[in-house]
N, C-alpha and C positions, 0 to 999 in steps of 0.2 A: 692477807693483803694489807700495804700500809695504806694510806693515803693520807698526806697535808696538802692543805691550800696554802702555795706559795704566794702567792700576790695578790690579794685584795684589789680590783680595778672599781669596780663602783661605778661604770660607764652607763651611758643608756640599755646598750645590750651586753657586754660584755662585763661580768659582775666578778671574774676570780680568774685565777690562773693553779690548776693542780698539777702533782705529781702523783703515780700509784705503785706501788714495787708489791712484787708477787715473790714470796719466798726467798728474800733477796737475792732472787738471783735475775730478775729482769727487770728495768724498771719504764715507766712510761711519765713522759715530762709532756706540756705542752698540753695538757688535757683543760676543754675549759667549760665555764659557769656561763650559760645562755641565757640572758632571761627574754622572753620572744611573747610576743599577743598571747600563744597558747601555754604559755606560763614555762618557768624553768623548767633546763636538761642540761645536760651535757656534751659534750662535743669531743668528739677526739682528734688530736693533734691535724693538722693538715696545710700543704702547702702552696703558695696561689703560682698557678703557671701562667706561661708567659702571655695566654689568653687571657686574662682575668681570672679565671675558673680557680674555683679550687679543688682538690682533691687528699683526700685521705691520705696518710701514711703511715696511720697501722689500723687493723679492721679485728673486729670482736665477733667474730664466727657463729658463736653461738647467743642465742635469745638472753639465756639466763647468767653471762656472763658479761652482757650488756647491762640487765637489768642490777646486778650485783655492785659492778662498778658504777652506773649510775647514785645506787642509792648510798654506796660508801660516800662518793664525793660530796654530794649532796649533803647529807649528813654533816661530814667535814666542815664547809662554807657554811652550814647553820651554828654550829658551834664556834666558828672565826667571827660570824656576825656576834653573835650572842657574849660573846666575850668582846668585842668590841662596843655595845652597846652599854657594857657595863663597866667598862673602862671613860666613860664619858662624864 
């Protein structure tokens, strides 16, 4: 799996924007950097309906393949900070 952070947001909650490509041959955009009271995660893509609500549009089936992308992205955004930091 690849994963970059493509956009840096720096918002209150919203702190990045990824993408993650598997094998390239699938790729998932729209993935993003939470940072919430319970401390950063990540979020996967999703769309707000015409309630307000939002919902999902692509779901990670399995625990460990939650937890894997999790920690790729994560990762990712520490190293974007970390090099932004040092670009200062």
């Amino acid at each position: 799996m690849q994963v970059k952070i493509t956009k840096i947001i720096n918002a209150e909650k919203l702190k990045a924007y990824a993408t993650a490509c598997f094998d390239d041959n699938f790729l998932i955009t729209g993935i993003r950097v939470i940072d919430s009271k319970n401390g950063i995660f990540v979020a996967m893509p999703s769309r707000r309906k015409k309630s307000g609500e939002f919902t999902d549009v692509c779901f990670l089936v399995t625990r460990e393949m939650r937890e894997r992308i999790s920690r790729e992205v994560l990762a990712a955004y520490e190293e974007e900070i970390s090099k932004a930091a040092d670009e200062v």
